[in-house]
PAMAR-453549 format. One record per residue (C-alpha): z negated, y negated, x; residue in three letters. Coordinates in steps of 0.05 Angstrom, whole numbers, padded with zeros to 5 digits, always signed. Layout:
BEGIN
ZYXAla
...
***
This chain:
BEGIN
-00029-02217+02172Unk
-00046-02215+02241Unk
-00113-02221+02247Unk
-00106-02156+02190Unk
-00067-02125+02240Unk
-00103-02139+02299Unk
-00173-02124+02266Unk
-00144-02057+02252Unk
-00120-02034+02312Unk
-00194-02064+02347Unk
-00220-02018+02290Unk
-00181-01958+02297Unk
-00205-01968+02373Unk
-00279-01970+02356Unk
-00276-01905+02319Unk
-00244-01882+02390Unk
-00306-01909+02428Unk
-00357-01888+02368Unk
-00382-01954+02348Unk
-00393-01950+02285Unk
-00420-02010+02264Unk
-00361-02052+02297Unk
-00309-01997+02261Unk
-00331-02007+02200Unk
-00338-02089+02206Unk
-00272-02085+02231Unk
-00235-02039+02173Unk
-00272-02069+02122Unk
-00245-02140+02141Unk
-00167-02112+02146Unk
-00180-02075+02083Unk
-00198-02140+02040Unk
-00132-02172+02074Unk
-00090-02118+02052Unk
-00111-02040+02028Unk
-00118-01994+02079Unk
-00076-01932+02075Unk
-00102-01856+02070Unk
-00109-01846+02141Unk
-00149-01913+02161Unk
-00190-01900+02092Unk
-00215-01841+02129Unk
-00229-01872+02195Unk
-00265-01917+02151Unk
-00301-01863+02120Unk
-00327-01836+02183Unk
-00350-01893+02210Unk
-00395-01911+02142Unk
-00412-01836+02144Unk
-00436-01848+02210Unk
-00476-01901+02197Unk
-00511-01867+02143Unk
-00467-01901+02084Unk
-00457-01843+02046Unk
-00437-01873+01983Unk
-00380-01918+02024Unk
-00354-01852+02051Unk
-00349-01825+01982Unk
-00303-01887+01962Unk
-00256-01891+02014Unk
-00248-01819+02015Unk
-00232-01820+01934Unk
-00184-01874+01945Unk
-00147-01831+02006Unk
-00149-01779+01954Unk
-00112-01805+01906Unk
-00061-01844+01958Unk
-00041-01778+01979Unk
-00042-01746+01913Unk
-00004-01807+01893Unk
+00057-01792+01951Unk
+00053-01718+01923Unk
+00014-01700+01995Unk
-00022-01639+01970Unk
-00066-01615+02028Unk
-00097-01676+02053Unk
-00120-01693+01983Unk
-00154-01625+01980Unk
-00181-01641+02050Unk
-00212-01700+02016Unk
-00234-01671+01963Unk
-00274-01621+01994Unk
-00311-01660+02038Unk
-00333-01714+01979Unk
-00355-01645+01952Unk
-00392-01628+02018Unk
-00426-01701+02023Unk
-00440-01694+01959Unk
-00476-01630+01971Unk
-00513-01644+02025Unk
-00546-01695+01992Unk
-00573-01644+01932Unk
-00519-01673+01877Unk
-00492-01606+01860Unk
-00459-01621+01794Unk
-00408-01676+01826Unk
-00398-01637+01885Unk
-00377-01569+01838Unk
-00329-01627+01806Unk
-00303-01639+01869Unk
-00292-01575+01904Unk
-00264-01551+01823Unk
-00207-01611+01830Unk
-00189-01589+01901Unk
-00181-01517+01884Unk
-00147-01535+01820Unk
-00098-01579+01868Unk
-00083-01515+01910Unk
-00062-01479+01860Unk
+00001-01513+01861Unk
+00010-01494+01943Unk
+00039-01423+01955Unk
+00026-01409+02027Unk
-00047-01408+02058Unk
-00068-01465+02094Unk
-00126-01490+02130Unk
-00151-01524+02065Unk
-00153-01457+02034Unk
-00203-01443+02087Unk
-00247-01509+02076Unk
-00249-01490+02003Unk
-00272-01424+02026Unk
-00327-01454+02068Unk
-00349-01495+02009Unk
-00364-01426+01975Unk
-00403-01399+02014Unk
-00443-01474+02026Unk
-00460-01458+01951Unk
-00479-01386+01955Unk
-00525-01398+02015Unk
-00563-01456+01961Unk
-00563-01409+01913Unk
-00593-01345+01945Unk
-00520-01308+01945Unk
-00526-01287+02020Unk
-00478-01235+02019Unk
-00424-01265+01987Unk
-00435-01322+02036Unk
-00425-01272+02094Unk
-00363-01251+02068Unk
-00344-01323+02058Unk
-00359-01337+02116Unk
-00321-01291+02143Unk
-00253-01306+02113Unk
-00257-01385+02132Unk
-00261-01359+02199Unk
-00213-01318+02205Unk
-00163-01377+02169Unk
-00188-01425+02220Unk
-00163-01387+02277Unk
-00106-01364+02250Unk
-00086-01449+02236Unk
-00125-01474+02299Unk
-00174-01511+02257Unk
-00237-01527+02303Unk
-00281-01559+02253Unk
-00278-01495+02202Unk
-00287-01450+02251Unk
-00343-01478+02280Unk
-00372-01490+02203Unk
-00351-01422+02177Unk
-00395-01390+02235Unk
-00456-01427+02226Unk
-00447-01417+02166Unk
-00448-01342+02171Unk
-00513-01344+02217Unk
-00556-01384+02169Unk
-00527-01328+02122Unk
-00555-01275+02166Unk
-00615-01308+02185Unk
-00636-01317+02106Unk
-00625-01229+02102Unk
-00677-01228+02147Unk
-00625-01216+02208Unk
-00645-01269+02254Unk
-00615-01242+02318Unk
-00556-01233+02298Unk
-00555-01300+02261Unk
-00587-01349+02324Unk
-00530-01318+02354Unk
-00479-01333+02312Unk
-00511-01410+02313Unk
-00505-01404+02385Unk
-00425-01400+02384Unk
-00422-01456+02333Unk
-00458-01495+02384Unk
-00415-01484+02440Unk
-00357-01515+02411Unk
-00413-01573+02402Unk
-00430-01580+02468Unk
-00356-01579+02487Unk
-00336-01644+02448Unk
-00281-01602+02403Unk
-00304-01616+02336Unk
-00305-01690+02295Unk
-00366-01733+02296Unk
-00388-01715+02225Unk
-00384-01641+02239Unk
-00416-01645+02307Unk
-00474-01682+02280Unk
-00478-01625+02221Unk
-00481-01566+02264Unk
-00533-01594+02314Unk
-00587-01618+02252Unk
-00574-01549+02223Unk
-00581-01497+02274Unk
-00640-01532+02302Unk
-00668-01532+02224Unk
-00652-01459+02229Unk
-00692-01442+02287Unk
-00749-01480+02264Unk
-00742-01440+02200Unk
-00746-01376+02245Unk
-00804-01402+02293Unk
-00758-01408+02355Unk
-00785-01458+02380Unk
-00750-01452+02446Unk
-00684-01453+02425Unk
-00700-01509+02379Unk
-00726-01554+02432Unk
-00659-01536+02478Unk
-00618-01561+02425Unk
-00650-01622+02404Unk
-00649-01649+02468Unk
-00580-01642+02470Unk
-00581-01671+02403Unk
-00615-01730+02430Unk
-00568-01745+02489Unk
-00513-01736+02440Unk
-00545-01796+02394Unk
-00563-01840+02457Unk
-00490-01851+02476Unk
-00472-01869+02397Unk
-00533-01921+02401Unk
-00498-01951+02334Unk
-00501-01892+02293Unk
-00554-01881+02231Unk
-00534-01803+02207Unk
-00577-01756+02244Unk
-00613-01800+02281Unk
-00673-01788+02234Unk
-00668-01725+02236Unk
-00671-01722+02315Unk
-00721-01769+02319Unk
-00759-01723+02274Unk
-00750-01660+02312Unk
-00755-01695+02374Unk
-00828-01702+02346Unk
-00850-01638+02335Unk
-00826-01622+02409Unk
-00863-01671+02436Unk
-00918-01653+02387Unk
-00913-01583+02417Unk
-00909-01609+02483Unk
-00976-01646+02482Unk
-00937-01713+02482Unk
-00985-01739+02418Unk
-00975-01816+02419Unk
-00908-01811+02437Unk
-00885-01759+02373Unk
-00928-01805+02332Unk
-00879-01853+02347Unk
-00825-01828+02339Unk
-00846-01798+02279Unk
-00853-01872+02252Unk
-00783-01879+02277Unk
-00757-01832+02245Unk
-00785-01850+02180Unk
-00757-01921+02189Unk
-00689-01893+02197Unk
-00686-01849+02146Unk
-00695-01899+02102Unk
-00650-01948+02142Unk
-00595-01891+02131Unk
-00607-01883+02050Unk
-00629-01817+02053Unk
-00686-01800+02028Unk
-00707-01729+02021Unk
-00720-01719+02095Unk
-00766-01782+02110Unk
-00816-01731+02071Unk
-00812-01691+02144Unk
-00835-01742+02185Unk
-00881-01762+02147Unk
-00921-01697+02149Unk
-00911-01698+02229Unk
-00951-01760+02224Unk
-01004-01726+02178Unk
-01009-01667+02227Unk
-01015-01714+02297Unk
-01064-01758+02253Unk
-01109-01698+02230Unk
-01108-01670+02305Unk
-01125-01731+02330Unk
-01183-01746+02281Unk
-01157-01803+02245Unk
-01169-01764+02182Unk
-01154-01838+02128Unk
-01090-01848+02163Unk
-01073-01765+02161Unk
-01079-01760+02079Unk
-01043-01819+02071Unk
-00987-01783+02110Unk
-00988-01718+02083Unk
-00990-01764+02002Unk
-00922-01801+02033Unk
-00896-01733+02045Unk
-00914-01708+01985Unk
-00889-01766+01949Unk
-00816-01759+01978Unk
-00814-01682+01957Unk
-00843-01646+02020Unk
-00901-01595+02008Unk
-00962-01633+02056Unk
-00991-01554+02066Unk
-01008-01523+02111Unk
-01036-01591+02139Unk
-01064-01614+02076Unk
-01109-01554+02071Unk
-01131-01560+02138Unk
-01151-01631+02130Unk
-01197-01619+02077Unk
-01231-01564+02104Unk
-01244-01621+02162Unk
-01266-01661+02100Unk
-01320-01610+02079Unk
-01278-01588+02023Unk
-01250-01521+02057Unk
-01256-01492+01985Unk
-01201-01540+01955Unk
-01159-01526+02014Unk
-01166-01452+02010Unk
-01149-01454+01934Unk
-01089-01501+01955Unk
-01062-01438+02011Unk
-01070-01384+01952Unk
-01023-01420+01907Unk
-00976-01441+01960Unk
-00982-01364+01986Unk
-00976-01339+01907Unk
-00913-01378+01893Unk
-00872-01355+01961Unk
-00843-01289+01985Unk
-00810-01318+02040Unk
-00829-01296+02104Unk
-00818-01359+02140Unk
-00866-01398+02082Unk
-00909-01352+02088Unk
-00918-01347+02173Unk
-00929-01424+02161Unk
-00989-01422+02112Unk
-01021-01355+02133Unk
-01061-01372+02206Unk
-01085-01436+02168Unk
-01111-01388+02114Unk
-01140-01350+02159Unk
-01179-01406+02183Unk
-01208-01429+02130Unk
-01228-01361+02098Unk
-01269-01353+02167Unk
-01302-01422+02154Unk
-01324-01399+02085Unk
-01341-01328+02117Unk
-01291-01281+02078Unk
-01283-01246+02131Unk
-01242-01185+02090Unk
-01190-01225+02064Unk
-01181-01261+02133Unk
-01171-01194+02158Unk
-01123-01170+02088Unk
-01081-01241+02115Unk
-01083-01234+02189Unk
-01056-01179+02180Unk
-00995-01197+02142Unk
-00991-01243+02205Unk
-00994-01176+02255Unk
-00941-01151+02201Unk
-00891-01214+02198Unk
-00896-01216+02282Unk
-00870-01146+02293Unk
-00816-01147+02239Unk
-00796-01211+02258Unk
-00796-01228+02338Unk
-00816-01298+02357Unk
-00854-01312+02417Unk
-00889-01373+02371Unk
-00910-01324+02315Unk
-00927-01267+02363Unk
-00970-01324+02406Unk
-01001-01343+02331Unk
-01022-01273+02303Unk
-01052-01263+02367Unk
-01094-01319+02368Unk
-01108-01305+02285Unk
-01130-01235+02308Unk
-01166-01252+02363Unk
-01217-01307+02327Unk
-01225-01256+02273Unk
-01246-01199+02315Unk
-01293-01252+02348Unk
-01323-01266+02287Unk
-01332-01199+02275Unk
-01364-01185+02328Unk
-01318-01150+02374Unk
-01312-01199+02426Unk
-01282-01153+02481Unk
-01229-01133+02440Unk
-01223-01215+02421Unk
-01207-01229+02486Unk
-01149-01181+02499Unk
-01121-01212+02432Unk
-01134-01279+02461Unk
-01107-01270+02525Unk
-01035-01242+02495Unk
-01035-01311+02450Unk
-01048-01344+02521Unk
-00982-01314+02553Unk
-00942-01334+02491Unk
-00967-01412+02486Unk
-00957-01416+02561Unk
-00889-01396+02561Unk
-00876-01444+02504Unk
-00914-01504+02548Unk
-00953-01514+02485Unk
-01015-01548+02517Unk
-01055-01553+02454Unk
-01052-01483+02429Unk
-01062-01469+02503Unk
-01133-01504+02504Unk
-01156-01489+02431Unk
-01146-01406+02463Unk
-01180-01415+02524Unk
-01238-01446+02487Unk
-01239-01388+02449Unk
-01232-01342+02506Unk
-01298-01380+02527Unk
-01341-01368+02469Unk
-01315-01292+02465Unk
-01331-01283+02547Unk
-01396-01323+02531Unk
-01423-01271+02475Unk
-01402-01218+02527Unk
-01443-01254+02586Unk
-01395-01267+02626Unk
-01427-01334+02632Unk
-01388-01359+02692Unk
-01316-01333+02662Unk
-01331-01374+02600Unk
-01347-01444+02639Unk
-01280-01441+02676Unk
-01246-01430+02615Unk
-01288-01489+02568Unk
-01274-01542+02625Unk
-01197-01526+02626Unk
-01195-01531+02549Unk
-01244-01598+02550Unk
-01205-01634+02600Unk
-01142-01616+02571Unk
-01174-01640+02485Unk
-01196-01697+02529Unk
-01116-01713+02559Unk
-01091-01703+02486Unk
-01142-01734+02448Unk
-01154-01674+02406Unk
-01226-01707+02384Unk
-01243-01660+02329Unk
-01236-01601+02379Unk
-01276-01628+02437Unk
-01330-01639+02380Unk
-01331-01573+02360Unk
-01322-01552+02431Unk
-01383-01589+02446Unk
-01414-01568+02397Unk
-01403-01494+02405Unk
-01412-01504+02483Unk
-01485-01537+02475Unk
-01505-01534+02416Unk
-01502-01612+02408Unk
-01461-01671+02435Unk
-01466-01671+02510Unk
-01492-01725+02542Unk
-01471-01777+02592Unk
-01409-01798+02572Unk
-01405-01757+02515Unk
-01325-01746+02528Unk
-01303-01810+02530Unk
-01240-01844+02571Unk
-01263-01905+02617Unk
-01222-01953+02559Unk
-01255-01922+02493Unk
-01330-01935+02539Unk
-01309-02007+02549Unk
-01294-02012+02478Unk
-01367-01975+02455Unk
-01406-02028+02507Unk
-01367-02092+02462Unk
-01381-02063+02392Unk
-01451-02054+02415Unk
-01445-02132+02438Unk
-01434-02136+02359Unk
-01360-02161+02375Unk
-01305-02148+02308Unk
-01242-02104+02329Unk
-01209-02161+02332Unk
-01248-02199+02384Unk
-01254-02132+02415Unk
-01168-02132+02415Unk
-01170-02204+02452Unk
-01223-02194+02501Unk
-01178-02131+02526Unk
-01104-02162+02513Unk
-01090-02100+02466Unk
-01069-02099+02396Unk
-01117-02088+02341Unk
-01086-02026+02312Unk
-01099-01996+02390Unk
-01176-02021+02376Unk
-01176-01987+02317Unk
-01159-01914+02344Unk
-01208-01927+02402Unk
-01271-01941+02352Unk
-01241-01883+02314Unk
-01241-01837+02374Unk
-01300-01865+02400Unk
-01338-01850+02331Unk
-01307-01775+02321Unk
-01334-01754+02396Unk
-01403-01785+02381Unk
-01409-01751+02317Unk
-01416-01823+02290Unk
-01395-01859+02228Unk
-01425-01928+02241Unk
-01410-01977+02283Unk
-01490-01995+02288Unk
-01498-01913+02295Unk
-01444-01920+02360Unk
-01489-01973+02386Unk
-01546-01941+02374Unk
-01520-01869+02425Unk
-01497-01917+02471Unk
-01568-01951+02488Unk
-01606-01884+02477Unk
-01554-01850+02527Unk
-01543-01900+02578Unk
-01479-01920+02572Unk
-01485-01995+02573Unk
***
């Protein structure tokens, strides 16, 4: 008995520190000595919640349940109840969790005065209206938890009941009003007052929200707090995948390639690690898209058929990689479903400037018009710096096309302003190449040099390969020569497979890994225009770059 008793205290102590792991060890191994009571079960809960053991959380919480049902202690059993119900919920098993939230409120009816469990009942109302499109009952919800969990001091329902009410507002189309509304939940984040599993809630959904919305600042502000938040809990599996995963797209954004794609691996990894499943879909498509921008167009589809496979639609990107392909066709047929089936303005801001492309590759130039400008629409009814900085850019390369290039470059030059002030290098460089080729067909010949060597040295820093081939291509009307665009590593690596050398002697002659050769030849072949290693040779010797 005392080694139960002192691995319970070291547990209870754990939970204190937030290490999960050793909590959990440690009130698992007093448990199977003698049962934990209601209020340990829940420390226990948290701490398997915590490390993604969802289903371990569910137990110990239905055995606290019934302890205090058991001692006739009303409220905390509905306080259990409800947040099965919510676990349950979050993880798409609707049926159980209505069984759940049905027994709590069925438990309350036998409590005459209000409480704050009336008000976490509440909540898990309007959790269910929001699923089920019932916005304005959800506001109202919303509403009423908060006002019961200031009346009873209850931190963690506020702080749900008025995010929930800005995801509410946000899906009525009232997304100022709702960011800010996410904004107050998040300062009761940032000031340590709410529980682990709440904190951890609030962060992965406001920063879904304002990815949802295209505020792209606010959502990289907030996962980096996010991410110092999981650093100090380095034991912890929940929401771990999900920061890794936005911590991707920023750095995506940011023009930090090899470094999302990693931690877009990561977070697939721990996803997986954490038993959740639906959400490795997400970072799997983040590897499609730095795959496909990269040129590594094998390793891209097999992303964006892993995403697919665990429930996440692989479009826009999809499309886009098979009109790289040669198949722009299939991928415009692919955008006109996806477009037919969605009236969503969100879904549909994500899928339009990629239809928009494509119907300029296949030279429909009036229904790129008809959809850029639903894009011009969708920017002014809904402010985003991100889709303002898009259906400028949209506008701009159809106008171009059309052959308006004066007026292509004012609608270039707004996209400019927005990208910059989003430090979104990539966007950056694909619109000053365009402002090149518009200033070029005006004959402003030296305007449009500046503007190609910014966006070629910055493809060149990212590795965007497919766009400094086309840029190339547009620039000179063929692959430039010299170097041809290559880094002083991927020329090493052209001069040994011309020696004849496999990847893998290639990988031990340069102390690299193989999988690092592999990307090289693959660069190496998409800025030659190549697709044979005898074909690389071959522009290497005619070009002089042995």
């Amino acid at each position: 008995m005392a080694a139960r008793s002192e691995n319970l205290e070291k547990g209870r102590q754990a939970i204190e520190a937030r290490a999960w792991d050793r909590a959990f060890s440690l009130l698992t191994s007093a448990d199977s000595a003698v049962s934990l009571g209601s209020e340990d079960l829940r420390l226990m809960a948290t701490s398997a919640f915590m490390l993604g053991r969802d289903d371990d959380m569910v137990a110990c919480l239905e055995r606290s349940h019934q302890l205090y049902l058991g001692a006739g202690e009303l409220l905390p059993a509905v306080h259990d109840a409800v947040w099965i119900g919510l676990n349950l919920a979050l993880r798409g098993e609707m049926g159980p969790a209505s069984g759940w939230f049905g027994r709590a409120a069925r438990t309350l009816e036998d409590v005459e005065e209000e409480n704050a469990e009336h008000g976490y009942l509440v909540f898990a109302r309007v959790f269910g209206a929001i699923e089920m499109g019932q916005f304005e009952a959800a506001v109202v919800g919303a509403k009423q938890a908060i006002e019961i969990g200031r009346r009873f001091d209850e931190h963690d329902l506020v702080a749900l009941a008025v995010h929930g009410h800005g995801r509410a507002l946000m899906r009525q189309g009232n997304t100022l009003e709702g960011l800010h509304l996410l904004d107050e939940a998040m300062v009761a984040v940032i000031a340590d007052r709410l529980s682990p599993i709440v904190t951890g809630i609030i962060y992965c959904s406001v920063i879904e929200a304002c990815h949802e919305v295209l505020d792209f600042g606010r959502a990289r502000q907030w996962t980096e707090a996010l991410s110092q938040w999981c650093r100090v809990q380095p034991e912890m599996v929940a929401f771990t995948g999900q920061c890794l995963t936005h911590r991707a797209e920023v750095m995506q954004m940011r023009g930090d390639w090899e470094d999302a794609l990693a931690e877009a691996d990561r977070a697939s990894g721990r996803f997986l690690d954490g038993m959740n499943q639906a959400p490795v879909a997400q970072a799997y498509y983040r590897q499609g898209e730095l795959h496909r921008l990269t040129g590594d167009l094998p390793r891209a589809e097999e992303a964006y058929r892993q995403a697919s496979r665990w429930g996440w639609s692989p479009q826009p990107g999809y499309a886009l990689l098979r009109a790289a392909q040669g198949q722009a066709a299939a991928g415009k047929a692919a955008l006109s479903r996806v477009l037919g089936e969605s009236d969503e303005w969100v879904d549909r801001a994500r899928v339009l400037p990629a239809y928009v492309e494509i119907l300029l590759s296949l030279d429909e130039l009036d229904a790129a018009g008809q959809a850029s400008q639903e894009l011009d629409d969708l920017a002014e009814a809904h402010p985003s710096t991100m889709l303002s900085a898009v259906a400028h850019y949209e506008r701009g390369t159809l106008l171009l096309r059309s052959g308006e290039p004066a007026q292509a470059v004012t609608a270039f030059r707004a996209a400019l302003r927005g990208w910059q002030e989003l430090e979104a290098p990539y966007e950056t460089a694909k619109t000053r190449a365009m402002i090149g080729l518009a200033c070029d067909d005006i004959g402003d010949r030296d305007s449009a040099r500046l503007e190609f060597d910014a966006a070629r040295s910055e493809f060149v820093r990212l590795g965007a390969n497919p766009d400094l081939a086309w840029l190339d291509r547009q620039v000179d009307g063929d692959r430039r020569a010299g170097d041809a665009g290559l880094t002083g590593r991927e020329l090493e690596v052209l001069g040994l497979v011309a020696s004849g050398a496999t990847n893998k002697a290639i990988a031990v002659e340069l102390f690299v890994s193989e999988r690092t050769v592999d990307r090289h030849v693959s660069n190496i072949f998409s800025k030659l225009g190549v697709t044979t290693r005898t074909a690389a040779a071959t522009y290497a010797h005619e070009h002089g770059l042995l």
